[in-house]
C-alpha positions as a Markdown table, in Angstrom:
| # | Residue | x | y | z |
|---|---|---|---|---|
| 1 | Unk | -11.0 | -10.7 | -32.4 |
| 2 | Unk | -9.5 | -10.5 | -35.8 |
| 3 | Unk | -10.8 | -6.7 | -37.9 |
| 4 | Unk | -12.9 | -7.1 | -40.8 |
| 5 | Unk | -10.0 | -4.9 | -42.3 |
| 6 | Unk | -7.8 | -8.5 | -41.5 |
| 7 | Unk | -10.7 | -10.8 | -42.4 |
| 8 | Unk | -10.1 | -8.6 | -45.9 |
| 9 | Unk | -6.3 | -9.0 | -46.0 |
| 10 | Unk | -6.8 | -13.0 | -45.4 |
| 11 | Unk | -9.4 | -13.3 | -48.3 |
| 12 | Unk | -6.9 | -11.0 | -50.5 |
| 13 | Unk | -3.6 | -13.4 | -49.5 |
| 14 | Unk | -5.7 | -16.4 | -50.8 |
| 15 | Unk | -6.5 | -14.6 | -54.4 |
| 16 | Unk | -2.8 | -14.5 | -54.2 |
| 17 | Unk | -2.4 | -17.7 | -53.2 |
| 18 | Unk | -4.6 | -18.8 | -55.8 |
| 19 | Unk | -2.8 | -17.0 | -58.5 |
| 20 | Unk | 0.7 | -18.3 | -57.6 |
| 21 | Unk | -0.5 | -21.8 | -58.1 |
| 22 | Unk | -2.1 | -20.8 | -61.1 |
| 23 | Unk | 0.8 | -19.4 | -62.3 |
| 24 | Unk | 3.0 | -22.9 | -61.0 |
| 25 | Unk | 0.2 | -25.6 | -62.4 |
| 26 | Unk | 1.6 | -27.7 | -65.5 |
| 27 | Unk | -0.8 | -27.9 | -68.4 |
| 28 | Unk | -2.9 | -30.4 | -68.2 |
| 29 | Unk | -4.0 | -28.2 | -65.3 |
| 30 | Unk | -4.6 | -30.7 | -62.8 |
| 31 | Unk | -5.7 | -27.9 | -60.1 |
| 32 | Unk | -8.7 | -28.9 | -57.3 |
| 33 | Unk | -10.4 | -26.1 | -55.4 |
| 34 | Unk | -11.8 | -27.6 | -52.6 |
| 35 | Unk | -14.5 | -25.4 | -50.5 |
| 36 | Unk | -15.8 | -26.1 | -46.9 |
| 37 | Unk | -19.0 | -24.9 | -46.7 |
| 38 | Unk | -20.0 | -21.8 | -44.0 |
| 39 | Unk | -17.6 | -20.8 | -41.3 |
| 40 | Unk | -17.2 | -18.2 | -38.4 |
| 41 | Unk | -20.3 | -17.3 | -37.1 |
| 42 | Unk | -22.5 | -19.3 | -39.6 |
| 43 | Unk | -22.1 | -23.0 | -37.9 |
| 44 | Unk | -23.9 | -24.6 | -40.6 |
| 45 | Unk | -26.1 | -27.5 | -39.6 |
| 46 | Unk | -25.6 | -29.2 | -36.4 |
| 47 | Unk | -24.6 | -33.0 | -36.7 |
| 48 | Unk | -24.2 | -35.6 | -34.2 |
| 49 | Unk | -22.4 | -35.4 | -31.2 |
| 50 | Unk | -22.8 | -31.8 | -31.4 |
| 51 | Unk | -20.2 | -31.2 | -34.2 |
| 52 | Unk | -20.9 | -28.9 | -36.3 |
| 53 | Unk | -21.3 | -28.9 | -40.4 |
| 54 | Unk | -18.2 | -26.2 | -40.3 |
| 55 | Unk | -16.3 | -28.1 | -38.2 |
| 56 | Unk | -17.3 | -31.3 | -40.5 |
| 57 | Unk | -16.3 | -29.6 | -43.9 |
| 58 | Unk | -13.3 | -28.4 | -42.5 |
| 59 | Unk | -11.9 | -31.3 | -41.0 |
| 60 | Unk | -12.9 | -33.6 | -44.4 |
| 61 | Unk | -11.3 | -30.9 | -46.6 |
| 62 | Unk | -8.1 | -31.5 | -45.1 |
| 63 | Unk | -8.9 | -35.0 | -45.7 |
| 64 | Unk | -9.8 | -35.3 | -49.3 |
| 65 | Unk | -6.5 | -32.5 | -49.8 |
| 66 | Unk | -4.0 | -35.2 | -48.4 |
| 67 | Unk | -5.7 | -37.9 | -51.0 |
| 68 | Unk | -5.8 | -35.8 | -53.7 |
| 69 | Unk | -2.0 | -34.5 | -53.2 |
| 70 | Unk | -1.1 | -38.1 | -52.6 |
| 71 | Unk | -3.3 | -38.9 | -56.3 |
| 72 | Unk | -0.9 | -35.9 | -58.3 |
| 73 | Unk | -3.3 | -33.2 | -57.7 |
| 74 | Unk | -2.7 | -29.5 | -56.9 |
| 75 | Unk | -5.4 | -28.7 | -54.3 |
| 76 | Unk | -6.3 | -25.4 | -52.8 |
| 77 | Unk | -9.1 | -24.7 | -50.5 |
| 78 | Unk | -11.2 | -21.1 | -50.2 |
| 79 | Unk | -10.1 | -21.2 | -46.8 |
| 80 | Unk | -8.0 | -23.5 | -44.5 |
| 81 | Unk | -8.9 | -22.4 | -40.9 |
| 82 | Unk | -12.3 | -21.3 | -39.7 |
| 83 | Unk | -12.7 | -17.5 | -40.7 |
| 84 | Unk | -13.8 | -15.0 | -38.1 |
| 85 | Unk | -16.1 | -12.9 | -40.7 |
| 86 | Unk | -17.9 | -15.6 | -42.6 |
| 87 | Unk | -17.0 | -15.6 | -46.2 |
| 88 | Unk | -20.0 | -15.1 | -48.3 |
| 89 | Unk | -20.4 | -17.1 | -51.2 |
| 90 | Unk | -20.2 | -14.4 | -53.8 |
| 91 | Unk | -15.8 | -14.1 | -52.1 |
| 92 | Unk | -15.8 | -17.9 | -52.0 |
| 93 | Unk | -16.8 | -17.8 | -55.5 |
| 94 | Unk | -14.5 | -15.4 | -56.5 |
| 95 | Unk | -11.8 | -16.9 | -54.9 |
| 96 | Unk | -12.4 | -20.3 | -56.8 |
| 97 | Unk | -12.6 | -18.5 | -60.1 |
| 98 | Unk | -9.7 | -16.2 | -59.8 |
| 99 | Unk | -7.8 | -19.9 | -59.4 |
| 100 | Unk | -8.9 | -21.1 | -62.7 |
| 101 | Unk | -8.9 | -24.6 | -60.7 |
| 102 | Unk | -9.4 | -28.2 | -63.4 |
| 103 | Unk | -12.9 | -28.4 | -60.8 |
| 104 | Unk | -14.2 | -27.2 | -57.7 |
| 105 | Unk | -15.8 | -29.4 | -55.0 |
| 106 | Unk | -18.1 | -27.8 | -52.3 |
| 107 | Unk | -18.7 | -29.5 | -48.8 |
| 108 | Unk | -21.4 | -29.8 | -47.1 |
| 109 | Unk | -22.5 | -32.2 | -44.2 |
| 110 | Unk | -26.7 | -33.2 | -43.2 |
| 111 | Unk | -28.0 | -35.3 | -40.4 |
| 112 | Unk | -31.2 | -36.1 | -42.9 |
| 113 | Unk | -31.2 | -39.0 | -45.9 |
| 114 | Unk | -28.3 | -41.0 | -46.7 |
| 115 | Unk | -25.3 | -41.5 | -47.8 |
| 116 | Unk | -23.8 | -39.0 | -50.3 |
| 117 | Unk | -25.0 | -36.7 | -52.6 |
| 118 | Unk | -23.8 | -35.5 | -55.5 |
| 119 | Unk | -25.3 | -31.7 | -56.7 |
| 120 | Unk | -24.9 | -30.4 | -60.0 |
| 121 | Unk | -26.7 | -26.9 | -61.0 |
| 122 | Unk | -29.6 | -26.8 | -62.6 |
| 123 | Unk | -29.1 | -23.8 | -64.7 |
| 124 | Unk | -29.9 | -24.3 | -68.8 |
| 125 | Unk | -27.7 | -25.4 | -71.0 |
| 126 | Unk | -26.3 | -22.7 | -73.3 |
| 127 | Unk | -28.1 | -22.8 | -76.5 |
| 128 | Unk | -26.2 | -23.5 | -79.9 |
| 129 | Unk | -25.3 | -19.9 | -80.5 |
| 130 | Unk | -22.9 | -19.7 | -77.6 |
| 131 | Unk | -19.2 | -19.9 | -78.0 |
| 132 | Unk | -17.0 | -20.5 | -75.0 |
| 133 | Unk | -13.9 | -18.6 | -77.1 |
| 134 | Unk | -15.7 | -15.5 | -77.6 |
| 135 | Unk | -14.7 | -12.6 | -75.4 |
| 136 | Unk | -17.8 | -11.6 | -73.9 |
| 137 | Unk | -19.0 | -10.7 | -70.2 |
| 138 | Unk | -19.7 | -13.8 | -68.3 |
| 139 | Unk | -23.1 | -13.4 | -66.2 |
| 140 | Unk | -22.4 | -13.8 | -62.7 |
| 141 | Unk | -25.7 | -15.9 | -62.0 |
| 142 | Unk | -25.5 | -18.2 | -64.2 |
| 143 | Unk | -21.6 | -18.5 | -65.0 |
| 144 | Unk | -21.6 | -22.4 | -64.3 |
| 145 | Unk | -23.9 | -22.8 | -67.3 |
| 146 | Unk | -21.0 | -23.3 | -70.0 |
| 147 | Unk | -19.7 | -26.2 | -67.8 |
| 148 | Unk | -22.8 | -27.8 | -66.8 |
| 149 | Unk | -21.5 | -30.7 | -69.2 |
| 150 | Unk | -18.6 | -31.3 | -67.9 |
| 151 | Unk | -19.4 | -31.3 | -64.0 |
| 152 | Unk | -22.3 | -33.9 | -65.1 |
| 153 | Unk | -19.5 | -35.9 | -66.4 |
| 154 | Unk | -17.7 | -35.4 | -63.2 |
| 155 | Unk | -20.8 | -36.2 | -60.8 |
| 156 | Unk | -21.4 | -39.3 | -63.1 |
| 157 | Unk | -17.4 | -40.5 | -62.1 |
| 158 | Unk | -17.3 | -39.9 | -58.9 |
| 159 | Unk | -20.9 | -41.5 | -58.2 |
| 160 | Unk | -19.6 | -44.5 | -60.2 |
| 161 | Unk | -16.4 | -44.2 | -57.4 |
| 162 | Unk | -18.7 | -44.2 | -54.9 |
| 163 | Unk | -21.1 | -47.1 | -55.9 |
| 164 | Unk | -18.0 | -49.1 | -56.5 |
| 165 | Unk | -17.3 | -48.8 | -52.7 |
| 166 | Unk | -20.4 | -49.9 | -52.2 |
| 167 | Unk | -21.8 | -46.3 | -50.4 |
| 168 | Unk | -25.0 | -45.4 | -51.6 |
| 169 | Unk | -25.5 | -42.0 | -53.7 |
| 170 | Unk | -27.9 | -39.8 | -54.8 |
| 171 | Unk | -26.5 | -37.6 | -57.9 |
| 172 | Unk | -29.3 | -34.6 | -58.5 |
| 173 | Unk | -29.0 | -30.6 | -59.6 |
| 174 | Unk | -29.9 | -27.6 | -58.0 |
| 175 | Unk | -29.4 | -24.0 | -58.5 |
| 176 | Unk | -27.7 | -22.8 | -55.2 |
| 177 | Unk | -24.6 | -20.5 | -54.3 |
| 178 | Unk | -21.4 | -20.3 | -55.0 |
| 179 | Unk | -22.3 | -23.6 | -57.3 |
| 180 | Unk | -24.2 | -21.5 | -60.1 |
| 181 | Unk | -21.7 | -18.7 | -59.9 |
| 182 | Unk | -18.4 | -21.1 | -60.7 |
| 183 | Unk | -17.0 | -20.7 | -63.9 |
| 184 | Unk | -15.4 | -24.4 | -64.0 |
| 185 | Unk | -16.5 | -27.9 | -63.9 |
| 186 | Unk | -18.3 | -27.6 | -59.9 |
| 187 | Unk | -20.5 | -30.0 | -58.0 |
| 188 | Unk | -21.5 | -29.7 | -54.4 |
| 189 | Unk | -20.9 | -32.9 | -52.1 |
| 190 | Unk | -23.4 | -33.1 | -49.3 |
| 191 | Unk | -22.4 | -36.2 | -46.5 |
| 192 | Unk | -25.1 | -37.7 | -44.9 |
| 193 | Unk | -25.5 | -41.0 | -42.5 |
| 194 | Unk | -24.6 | -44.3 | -44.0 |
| 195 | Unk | -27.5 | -46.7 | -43.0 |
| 196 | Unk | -27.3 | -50.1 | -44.0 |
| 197 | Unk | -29.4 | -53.1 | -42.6 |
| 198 | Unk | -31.3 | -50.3 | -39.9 |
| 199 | Unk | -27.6 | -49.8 | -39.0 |
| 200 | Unk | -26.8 | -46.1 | -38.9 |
| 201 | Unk | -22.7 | -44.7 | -39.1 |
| 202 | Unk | -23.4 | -40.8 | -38.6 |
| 203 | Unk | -21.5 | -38.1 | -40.8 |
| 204 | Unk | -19.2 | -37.7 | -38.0 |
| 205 | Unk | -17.6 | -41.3 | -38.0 |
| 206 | Unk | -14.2 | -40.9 | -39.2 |
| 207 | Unk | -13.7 | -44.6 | -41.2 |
| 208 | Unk | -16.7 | -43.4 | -43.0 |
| 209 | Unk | -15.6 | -40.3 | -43.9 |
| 210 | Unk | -12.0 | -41.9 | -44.9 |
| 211 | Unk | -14.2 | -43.9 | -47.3 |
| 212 | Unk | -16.1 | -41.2 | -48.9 |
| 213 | Unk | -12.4 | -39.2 | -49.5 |
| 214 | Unk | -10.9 | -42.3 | -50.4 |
| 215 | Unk | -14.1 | -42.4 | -53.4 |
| 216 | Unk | -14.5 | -39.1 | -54.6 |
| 217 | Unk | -10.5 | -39.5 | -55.0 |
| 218 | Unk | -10.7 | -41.8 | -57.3 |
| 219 | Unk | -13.6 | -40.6 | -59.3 |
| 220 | Unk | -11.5 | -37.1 | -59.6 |
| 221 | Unk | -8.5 | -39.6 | -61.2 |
| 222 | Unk | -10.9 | -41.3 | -63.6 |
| 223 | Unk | -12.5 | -38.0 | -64.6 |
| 224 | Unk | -9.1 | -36.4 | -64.9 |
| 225 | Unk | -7.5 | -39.5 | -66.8 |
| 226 | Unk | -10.7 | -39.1 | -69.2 |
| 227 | Unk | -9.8 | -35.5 | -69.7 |
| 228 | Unk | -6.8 | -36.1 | -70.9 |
| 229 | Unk | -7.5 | -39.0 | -73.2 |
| 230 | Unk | -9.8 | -36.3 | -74.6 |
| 231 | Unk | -7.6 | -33.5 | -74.9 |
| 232 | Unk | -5.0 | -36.1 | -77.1 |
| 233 | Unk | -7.9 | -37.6 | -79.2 |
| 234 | Unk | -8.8 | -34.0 | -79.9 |
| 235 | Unk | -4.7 | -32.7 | -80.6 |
| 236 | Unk | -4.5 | -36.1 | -82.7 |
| 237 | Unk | -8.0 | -35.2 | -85.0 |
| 238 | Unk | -6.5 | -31.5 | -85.3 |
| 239 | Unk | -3.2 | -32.3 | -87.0 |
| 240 | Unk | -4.7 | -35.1 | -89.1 |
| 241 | Unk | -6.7 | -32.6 | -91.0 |
């Protein structure tokens, strides 16, 4: 069994990690952190067929990284094999911040509703006063607020993906962990059952799965492509003046 003085080293190698591809990323940053909810002795929720939501998270991670690397993405993921001391989500969080990734997706897998659902947090806006150049400490609780905008923006893309595929979505907010501690644009995708026509294909079917990854793929591209087109109409309005 591997030491929680290992478990330590392993978390430490991935800030590493983190920062090398930091360091290698292009501007545009174009940098996806990709994080598979629970792990080691937390199972998460148990699906069909006895699989369970770790197992799920993990194996779709490694499914939307190949899509997005294949789309001109960096990805990274807060961890890439099943950890034998659970991460908690304040080190997941860390680890995804420390990155300074474009977004962050988090996994997560449910035998109830249906379809896929999008999360956002539910934190407050910042009010008018705040400035997101000023160099002040960041609360840790609510460090997703000055992005709130921006992951709506992405939730909207990818649910527009997603609906273009014809899977149904349910895009809502809610203040849970590591979401509301992210400082980048973050959402939370949750995979339920597809039922259509009292016809049910649980989380666990891979075409299914192929199609979600192949969606939230292309919402990432269209969200990223609009980031851009931003970025120049904003560089164009600067030297103008």
């Amino acid at each position: 069994m591997t030491s929680p003085h290992r478990q330590i080293a392993t978390l430490f190698l991935a800030l590493m990690a983190a920062t090398a591809i930091a360091q290698q990323t292009p501007t545009p940053r174009t940098l996806i952190l990709i994080d598979p909810a629970h792990g080691g002795p937390d199972p998460g929720a148990k699906l069909a067929d006895n699989v369970t939501e770790k197992s799920l998270t993990m194996a779709f991670g490694a499914r939307l990284r190949a899509l997005l690397t294949t789309n001109g993405f960096s990805v990274m993921s807060t961890h890439e094999a099943d950890p034998t001391v659970t991460f908690t989500t304040d080190q997941r969080a860390e680890i995804a911040n420390h990155a300074h990734p474009t977004a962050c997706l988090i996994l997560h897998a449910t035998n109830s509703g249906n379809g896929i659902h999008l999360i956002t947090s539910e934190l407050p806006l910042p009010d008018d006063t705040y400035d997101p150049d000023a160099h002040h400490p960041i609360p840790w609780n609510t460090a997703q607020a000055a992005s709130i905008p921006q992951s709506r923006a992405l939730a909207n893309q990818i649910g527009l993906a997603l609906i273009h595929t014809k899977l149904p979505v349910l895009v809502t907010r809610a203040s849970i962990r590591p979401l509301d501690n992210l400082t980048c644009p973050a959402l939370a995708v949750e995979i339920a059952p597809l039922t259509r026509d009292d016809d049910t294909t649980p989380v666990t079917d891979t075409n299914y799965q192929q199609q979600v990854a192949q969606a939230i793929a292309a919402g990432l591209s269209s969200w990223r492509s609009r980031q851009l087109a931003d970025t120049g109409a904003g560089a164009t309005t600067g030297a103008s003046r």
